[in-house]
Structure formats: C-alpha cells, structure tokens
DRENVOZA-726549 format. One record per atom (N, C-alpha, C, O): atom name; residue number from 1; x, y, z. Coordinates in pm, 1 decimal. Example, Ala and Ser with C-alpha at 12.3 -4.5 7.8 and 13.67 -1.06 7.14 Angstrom:
# DRENVOZA-726549
ATOM atom   n        u        v        w
ATOM    N   1   1319.0   -569.0    780.0
ATOM   CA   1   1230.0   -450.0    780.0
ATOM    C   1   1320.0   -330.0    780.0
ATOM    O   1   1423.6   -331.9    846.5
ATOM    N   2   1285.0   -225.0    708.0
ATOM   CA   2   1367.0   -106.0    714.0
ATOM    C   2   1290.0      3.0    787.0
ATOM    O   2   1340.9    113.8    803.9
# end
This chain:
# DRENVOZA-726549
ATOM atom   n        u        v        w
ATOM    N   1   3016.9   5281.2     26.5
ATOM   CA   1   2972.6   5221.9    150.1
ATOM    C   1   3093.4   5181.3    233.9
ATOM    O   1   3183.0   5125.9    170.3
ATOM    N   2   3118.9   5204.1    407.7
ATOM   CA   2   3183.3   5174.3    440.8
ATOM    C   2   3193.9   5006.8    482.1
ATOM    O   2   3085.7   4948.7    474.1
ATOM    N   3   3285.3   4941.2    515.8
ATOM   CA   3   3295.9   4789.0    516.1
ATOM    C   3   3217.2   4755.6    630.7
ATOM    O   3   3165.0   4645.0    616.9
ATOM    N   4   3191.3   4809.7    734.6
ATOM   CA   4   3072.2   4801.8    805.6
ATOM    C   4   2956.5   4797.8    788.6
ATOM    O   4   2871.4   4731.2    847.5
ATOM    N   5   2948.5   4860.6    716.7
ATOM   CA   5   2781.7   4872.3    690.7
ATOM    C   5   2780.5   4751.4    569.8
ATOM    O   5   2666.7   4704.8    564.4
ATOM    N   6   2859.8   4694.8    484.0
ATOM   CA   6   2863.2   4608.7    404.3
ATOM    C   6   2851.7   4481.8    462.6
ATOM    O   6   2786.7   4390.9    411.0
ATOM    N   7   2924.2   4471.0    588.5
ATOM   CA   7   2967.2   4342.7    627.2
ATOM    C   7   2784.1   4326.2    702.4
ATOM    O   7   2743.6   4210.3    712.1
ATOM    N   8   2711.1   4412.5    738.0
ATOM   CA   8   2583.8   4455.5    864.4
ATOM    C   8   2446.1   4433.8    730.6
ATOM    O   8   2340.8   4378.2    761.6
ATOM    N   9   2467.2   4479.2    607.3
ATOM   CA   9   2400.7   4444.6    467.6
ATOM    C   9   2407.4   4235.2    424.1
ATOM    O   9   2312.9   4163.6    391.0
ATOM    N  10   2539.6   4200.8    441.7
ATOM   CA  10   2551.2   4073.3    421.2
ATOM    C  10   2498.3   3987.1    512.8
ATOM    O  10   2477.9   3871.1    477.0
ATOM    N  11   2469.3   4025.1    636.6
ATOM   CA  11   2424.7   3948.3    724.0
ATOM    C  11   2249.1   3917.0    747.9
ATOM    O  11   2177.9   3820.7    776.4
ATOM    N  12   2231.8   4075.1    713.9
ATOM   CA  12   2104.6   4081.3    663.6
ATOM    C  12   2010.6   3958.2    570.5
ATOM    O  12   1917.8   3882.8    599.6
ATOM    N  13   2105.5   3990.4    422.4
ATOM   CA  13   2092.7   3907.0    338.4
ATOM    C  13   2083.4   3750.6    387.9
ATOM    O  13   1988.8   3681.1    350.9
ATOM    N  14   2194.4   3694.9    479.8
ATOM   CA  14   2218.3   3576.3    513.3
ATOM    C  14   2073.8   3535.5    620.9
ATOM    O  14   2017.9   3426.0    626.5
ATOM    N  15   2044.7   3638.8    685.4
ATOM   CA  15   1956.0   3572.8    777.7
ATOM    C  15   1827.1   3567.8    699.5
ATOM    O  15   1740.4   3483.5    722.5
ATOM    N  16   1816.5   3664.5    602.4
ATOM   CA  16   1644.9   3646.0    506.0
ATOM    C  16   1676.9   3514.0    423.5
ATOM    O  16   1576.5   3442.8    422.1
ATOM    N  17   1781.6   3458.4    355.3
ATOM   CA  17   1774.7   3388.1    315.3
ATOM    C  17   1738.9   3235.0    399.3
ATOM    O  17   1664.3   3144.9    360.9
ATOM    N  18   1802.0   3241.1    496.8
ATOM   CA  18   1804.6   3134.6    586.9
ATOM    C  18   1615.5   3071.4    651.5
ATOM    O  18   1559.8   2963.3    670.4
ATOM    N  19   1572.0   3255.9    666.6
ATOM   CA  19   1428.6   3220.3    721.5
ATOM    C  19   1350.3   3176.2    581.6
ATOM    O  19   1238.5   3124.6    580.6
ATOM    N  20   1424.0   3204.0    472.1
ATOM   CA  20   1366.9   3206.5    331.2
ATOM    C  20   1345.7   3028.7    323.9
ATOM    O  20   1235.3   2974.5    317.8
ATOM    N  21   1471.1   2960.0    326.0
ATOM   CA  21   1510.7   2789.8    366.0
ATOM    C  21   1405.7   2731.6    475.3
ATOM    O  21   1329.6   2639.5    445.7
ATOM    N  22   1406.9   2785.3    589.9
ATOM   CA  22   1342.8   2750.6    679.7
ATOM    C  22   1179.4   2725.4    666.4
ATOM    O  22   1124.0   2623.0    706.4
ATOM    N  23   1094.0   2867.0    586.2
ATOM   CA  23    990.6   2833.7    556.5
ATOM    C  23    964.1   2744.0    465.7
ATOM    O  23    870.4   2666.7    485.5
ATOM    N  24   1049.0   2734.7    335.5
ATOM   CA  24   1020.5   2609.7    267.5
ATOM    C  24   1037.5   2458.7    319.9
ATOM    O  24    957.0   2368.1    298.3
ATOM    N  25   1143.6   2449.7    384.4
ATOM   CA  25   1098.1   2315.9    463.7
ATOM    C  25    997.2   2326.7    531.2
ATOM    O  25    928.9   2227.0    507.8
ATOM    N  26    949.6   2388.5    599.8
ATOM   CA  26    758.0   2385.8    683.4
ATOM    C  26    672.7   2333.9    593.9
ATOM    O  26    601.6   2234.3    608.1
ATOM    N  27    688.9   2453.4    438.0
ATOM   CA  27    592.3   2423.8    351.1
ATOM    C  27    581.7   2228.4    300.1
ATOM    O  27    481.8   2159.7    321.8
ATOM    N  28    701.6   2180.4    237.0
ATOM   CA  28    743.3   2088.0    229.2
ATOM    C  28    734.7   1973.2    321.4
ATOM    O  28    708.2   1853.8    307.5
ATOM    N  29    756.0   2024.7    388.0
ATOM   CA  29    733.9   1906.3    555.1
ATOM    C  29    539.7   1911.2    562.5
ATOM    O  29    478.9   1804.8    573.9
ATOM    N  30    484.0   2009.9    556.5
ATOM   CA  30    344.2   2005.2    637.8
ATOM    C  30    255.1   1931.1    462.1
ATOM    O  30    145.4   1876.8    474.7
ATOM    N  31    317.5   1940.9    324.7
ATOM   CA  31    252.0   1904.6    219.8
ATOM    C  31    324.9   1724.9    221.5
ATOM    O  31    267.6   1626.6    174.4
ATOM    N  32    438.2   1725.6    277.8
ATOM   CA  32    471.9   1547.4    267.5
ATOM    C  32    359.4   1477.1    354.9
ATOM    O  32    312.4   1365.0    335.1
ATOM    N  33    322.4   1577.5    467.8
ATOM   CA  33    245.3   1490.9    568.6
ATOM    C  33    105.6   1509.6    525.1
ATOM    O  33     18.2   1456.5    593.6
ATOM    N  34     76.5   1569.5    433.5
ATOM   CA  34    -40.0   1565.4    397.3
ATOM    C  34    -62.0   1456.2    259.8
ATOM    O  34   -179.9   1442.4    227.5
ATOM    N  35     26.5   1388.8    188.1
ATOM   CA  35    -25.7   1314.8     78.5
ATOM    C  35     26.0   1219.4    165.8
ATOM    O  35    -70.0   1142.9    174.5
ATOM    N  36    157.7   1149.7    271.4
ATOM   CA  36    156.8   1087.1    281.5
ATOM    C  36     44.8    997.4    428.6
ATOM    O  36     20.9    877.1    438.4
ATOM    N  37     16.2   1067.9    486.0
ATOM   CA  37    -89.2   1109.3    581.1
ATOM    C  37   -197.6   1060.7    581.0
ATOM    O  37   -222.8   1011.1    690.8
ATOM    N  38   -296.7   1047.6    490.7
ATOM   CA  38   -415.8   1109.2    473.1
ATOM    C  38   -526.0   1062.3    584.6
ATOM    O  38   -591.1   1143.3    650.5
ATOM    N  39   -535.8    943.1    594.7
ATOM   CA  39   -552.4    898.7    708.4
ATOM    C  39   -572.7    972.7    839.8
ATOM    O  39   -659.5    940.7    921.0
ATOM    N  40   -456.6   1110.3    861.9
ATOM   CA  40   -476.5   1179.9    972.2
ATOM    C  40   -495.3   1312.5    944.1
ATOM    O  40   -552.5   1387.6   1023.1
ATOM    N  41   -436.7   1360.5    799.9
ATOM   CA  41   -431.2   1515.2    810.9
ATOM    C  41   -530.7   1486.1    670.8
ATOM    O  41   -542.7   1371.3    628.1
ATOM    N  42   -596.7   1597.7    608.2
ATOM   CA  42   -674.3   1611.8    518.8
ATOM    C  42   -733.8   1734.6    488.5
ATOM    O  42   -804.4   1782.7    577.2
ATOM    N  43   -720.3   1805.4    369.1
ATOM   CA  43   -744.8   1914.1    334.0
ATOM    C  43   -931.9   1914.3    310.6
ATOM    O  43  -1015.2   1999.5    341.7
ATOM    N  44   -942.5   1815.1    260.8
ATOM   CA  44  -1121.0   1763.7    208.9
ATOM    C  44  -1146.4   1752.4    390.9
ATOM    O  44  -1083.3   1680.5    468.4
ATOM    N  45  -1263.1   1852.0    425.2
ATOM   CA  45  -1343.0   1820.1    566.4
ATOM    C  45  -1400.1   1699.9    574.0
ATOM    O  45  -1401.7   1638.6    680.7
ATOM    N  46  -1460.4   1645.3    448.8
ATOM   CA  46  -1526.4   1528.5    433.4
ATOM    C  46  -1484.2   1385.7    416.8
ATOM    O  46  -1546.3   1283.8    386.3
ATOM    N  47  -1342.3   1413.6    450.3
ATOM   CA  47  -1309.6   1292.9    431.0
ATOM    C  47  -1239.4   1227.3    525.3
ATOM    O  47  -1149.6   1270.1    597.8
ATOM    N  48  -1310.9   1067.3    515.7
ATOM   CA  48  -1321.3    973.4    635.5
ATOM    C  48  -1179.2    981.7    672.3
ATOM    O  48  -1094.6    994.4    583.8
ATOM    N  49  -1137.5    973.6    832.2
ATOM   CA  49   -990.8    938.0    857.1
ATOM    C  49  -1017.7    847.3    978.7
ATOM    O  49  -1135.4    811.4    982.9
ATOM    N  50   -946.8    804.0   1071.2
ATOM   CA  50   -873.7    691.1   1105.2
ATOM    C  50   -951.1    729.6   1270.6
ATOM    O  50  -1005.7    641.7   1337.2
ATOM    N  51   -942.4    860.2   1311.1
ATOM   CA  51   -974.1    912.0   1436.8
ATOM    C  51  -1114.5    931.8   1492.1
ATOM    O  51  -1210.4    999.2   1454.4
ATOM    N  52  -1086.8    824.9   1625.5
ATOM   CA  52  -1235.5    802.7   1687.9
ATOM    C  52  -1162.5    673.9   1767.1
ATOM    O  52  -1046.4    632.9   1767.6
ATOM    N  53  -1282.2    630.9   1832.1
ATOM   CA  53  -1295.3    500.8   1940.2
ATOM    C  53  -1295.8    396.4   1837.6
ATOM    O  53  -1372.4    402.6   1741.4
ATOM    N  54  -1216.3    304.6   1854.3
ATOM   CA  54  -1243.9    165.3   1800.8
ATOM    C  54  -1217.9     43.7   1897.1
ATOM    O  54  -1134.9     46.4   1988.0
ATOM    N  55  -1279.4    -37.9   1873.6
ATOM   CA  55  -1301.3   -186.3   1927.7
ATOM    C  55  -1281.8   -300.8   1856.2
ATOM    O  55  -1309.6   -310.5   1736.7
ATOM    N  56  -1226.1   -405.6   1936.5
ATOM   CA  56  -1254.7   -515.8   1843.1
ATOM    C  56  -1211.2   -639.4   1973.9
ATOM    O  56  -1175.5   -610.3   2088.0
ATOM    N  57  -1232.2   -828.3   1897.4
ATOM   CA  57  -1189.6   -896.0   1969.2
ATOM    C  57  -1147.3   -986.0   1848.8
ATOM    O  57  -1209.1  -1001.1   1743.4
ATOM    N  58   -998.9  -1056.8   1896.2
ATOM   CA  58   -971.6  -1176.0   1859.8
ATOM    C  58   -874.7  -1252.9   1944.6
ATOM    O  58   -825.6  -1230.9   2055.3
ATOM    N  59   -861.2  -1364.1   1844.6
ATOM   CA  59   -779.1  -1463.0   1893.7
ATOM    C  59   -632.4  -1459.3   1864.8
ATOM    O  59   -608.2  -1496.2   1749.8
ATOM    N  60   -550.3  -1433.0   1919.6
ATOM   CA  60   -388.1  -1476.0   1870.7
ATOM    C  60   -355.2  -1586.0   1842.7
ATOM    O  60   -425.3  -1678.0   1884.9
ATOM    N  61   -217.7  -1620.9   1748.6
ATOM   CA  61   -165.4  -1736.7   1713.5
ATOM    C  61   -192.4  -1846.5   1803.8
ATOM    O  61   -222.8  -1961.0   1770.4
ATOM    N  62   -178.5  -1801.2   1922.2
ATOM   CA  62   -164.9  -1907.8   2073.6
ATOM    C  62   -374.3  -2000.2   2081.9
ATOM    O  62   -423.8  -2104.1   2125.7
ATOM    N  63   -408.1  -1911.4   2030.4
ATOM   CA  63   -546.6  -1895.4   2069.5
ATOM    C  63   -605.0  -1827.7   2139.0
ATOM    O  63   -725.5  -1817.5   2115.9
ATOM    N  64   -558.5  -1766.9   2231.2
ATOM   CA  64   -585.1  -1652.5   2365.0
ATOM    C  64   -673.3  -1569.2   2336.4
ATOM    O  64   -635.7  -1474.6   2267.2
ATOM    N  65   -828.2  -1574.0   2380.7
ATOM   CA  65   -892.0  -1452.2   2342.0
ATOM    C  65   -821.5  -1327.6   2352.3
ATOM    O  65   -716.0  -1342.8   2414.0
ATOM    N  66   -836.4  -1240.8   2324.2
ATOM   CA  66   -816.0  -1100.9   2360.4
ATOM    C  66   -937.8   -958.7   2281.9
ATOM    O  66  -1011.0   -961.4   2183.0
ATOM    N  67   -915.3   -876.0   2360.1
ATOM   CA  67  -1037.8   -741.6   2342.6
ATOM    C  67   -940.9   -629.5   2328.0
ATOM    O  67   -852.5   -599.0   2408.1
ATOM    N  68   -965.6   -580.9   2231.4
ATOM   CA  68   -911.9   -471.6   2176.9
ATOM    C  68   -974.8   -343.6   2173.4
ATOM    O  68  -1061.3   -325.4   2087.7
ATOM    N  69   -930.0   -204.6   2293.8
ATOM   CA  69   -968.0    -79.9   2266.2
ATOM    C  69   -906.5     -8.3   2246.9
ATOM    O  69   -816.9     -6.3   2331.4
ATOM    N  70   -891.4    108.8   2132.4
ATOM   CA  70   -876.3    200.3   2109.8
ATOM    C  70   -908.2    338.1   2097.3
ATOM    O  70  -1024.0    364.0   2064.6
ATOM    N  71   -831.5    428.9   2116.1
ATOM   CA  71   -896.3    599.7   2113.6
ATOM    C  71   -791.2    617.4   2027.0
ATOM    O  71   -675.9    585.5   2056.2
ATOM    N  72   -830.2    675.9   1901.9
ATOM   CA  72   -682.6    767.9   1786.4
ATOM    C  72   -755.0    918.9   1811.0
ATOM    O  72   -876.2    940.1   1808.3
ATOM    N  73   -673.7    994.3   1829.9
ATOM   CA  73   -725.9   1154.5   1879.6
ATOM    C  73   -694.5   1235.7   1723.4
ATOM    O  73   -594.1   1220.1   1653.9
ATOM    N  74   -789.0   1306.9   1700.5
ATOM   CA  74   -761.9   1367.7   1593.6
ATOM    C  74   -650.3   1454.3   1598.6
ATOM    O  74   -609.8   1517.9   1695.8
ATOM    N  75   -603.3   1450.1   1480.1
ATOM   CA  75   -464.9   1558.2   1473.7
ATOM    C  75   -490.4   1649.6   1463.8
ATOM    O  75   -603.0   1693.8   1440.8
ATOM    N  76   -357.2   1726.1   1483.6
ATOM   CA  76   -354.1   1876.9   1548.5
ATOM    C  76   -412.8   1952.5   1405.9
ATOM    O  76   -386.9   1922.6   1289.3
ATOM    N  77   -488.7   2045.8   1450.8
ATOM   CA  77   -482.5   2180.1   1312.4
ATOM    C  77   -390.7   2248.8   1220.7
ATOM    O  77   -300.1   2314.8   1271.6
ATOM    N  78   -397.7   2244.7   1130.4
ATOM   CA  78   -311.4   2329.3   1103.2
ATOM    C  78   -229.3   2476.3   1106.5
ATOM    O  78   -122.4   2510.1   1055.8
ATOM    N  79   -337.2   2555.6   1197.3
ATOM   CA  79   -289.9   2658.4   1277.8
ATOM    C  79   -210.9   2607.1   1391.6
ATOM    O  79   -107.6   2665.1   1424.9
ATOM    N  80   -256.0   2494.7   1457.5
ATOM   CA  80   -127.8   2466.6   1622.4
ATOM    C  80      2.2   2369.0   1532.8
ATOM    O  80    120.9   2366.6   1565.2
ATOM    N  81    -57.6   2297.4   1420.3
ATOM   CA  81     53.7   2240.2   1359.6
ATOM    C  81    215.5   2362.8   1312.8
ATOM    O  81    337.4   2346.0   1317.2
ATOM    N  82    139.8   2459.9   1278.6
ATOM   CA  82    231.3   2599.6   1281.0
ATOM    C  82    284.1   2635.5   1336.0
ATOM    O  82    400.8   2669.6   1316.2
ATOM    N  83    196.0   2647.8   1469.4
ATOM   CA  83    265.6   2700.8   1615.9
ATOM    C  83    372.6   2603.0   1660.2
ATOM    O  83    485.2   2634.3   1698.9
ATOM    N  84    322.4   2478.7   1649.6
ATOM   CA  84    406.9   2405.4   1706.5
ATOM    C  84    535.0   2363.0   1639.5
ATOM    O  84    613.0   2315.8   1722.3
ATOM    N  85    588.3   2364.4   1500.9
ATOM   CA  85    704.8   2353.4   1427.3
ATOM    C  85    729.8   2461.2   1461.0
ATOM    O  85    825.9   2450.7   1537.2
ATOM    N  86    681.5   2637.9   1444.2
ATOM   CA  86    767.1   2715.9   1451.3
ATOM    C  86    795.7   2788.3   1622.1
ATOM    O  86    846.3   2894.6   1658.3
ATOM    N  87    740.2   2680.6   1691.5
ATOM   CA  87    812.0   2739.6   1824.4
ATOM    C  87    923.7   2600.2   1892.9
ATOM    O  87   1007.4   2607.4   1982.9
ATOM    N  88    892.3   2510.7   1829.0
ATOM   CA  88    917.1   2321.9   1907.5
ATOM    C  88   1058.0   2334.4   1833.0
ATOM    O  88   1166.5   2367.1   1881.2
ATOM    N  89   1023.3   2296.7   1693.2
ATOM   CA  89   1162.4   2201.2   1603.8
ATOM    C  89   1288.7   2322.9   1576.1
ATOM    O  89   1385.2   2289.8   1507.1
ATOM    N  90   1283.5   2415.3   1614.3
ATOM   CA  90   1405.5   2509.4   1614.7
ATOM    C  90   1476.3   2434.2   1717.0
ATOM    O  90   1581.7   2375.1   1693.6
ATOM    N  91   1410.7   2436.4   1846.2
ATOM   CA  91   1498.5   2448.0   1980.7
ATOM    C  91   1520.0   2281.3   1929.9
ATOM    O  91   1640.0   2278.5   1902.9
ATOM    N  92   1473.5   2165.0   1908.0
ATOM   CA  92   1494.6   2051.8   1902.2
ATOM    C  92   1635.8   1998.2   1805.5
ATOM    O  92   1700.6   1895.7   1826.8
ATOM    N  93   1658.3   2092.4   1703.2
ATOM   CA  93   1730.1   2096.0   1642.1
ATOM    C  93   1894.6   2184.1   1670.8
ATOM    O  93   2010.5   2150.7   1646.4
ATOM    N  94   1850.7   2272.7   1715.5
ATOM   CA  94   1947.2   2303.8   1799.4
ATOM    C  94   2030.1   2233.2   1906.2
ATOM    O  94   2152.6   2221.8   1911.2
ATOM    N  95   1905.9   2173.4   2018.8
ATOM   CA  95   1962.4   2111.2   2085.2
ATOM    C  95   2112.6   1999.8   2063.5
ATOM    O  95   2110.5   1927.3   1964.0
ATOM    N  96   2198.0   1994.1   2128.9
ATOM   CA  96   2306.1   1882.9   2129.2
ATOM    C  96   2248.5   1763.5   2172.5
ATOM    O  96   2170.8   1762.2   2268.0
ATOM    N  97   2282.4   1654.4   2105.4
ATOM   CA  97   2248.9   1507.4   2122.0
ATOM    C  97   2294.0   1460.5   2232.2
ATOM    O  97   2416.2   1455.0   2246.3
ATOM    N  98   2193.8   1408.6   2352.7
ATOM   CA  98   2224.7   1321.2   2419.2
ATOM    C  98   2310.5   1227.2   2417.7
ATOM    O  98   2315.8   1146.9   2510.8
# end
C-alpha cells in the first residue's frame, strides 16, 4: 500500500471510531436521563409524571397570601430528543466560549 492511501485508511478508522464515542455518549446521556428523570422521561406509557396544569395557594414566612399557577409541558420524544442532540449539541460544543 502506498503511504497515501494508508495515511486516507487511518483517518477513516479515526473518524468511525470517533462517531463510534459519540453515539455512546447519546446512548449514555439519553439512559442517565431516563433513571435519573423519571418524573419527565419514562419508558412505561403508564406512568404518572409531573406534566400538566397545577395550582395551588399559600402563605409565605411573611404571611402574604399568594396563588400559585403552573403549566410543566411534557417532554420532548424520544425521536425529537434524537434530532435534537444530533443536530443542537455538536455545534454547542464546538462553539468557543463566550
């Protein structure tokens, strides 16, 4: 083989390995957010999470009534959760720090 085509073989190698790295952190990243999560992401359809309208009223330390509303929006799917690491956190990571 000439050293060209060796040096054009190694690079090869370097970039499968790299996307090889890359997918396991996805895998790793999208299974941390799922045990540590559960609350928002959940493999079980049936199971209760956090997202919907909530309400409430109380009093603070001071005494001050206050009324409490909330909207928690359900989280993303795991198909746009895909889309969105593998089109978002490249360029984010790339990017240079402010």
């Amino acid at each position: 083989m000439t050293k060209g085509l060796k040096i054009l073989l190694l690079l090869f190698m370097l970039a499968g390995i790299s996307w090889g790295v890359y997918e396991c952190r996805f895998y790793l990243s999208y299974q941390q957010d799922l045990a540590e999560r559960p609350w928002a992401y959940s493999e079980d359809k049936t199971a209760k999470r956090l997202a919907g309208n909530w309400a409430g009223e109380f009093r603070d330390p001071d005494g001050v009534h206050k009324n409490l509303h909330l909207e928690i929006l359900e989280p993303v799917s795991s198909q746009t959760y895909v889309h969105h690491r593998n089109r978002f956190n490249w360029f984010e990571q790339c990017r240079a720090p402010v």
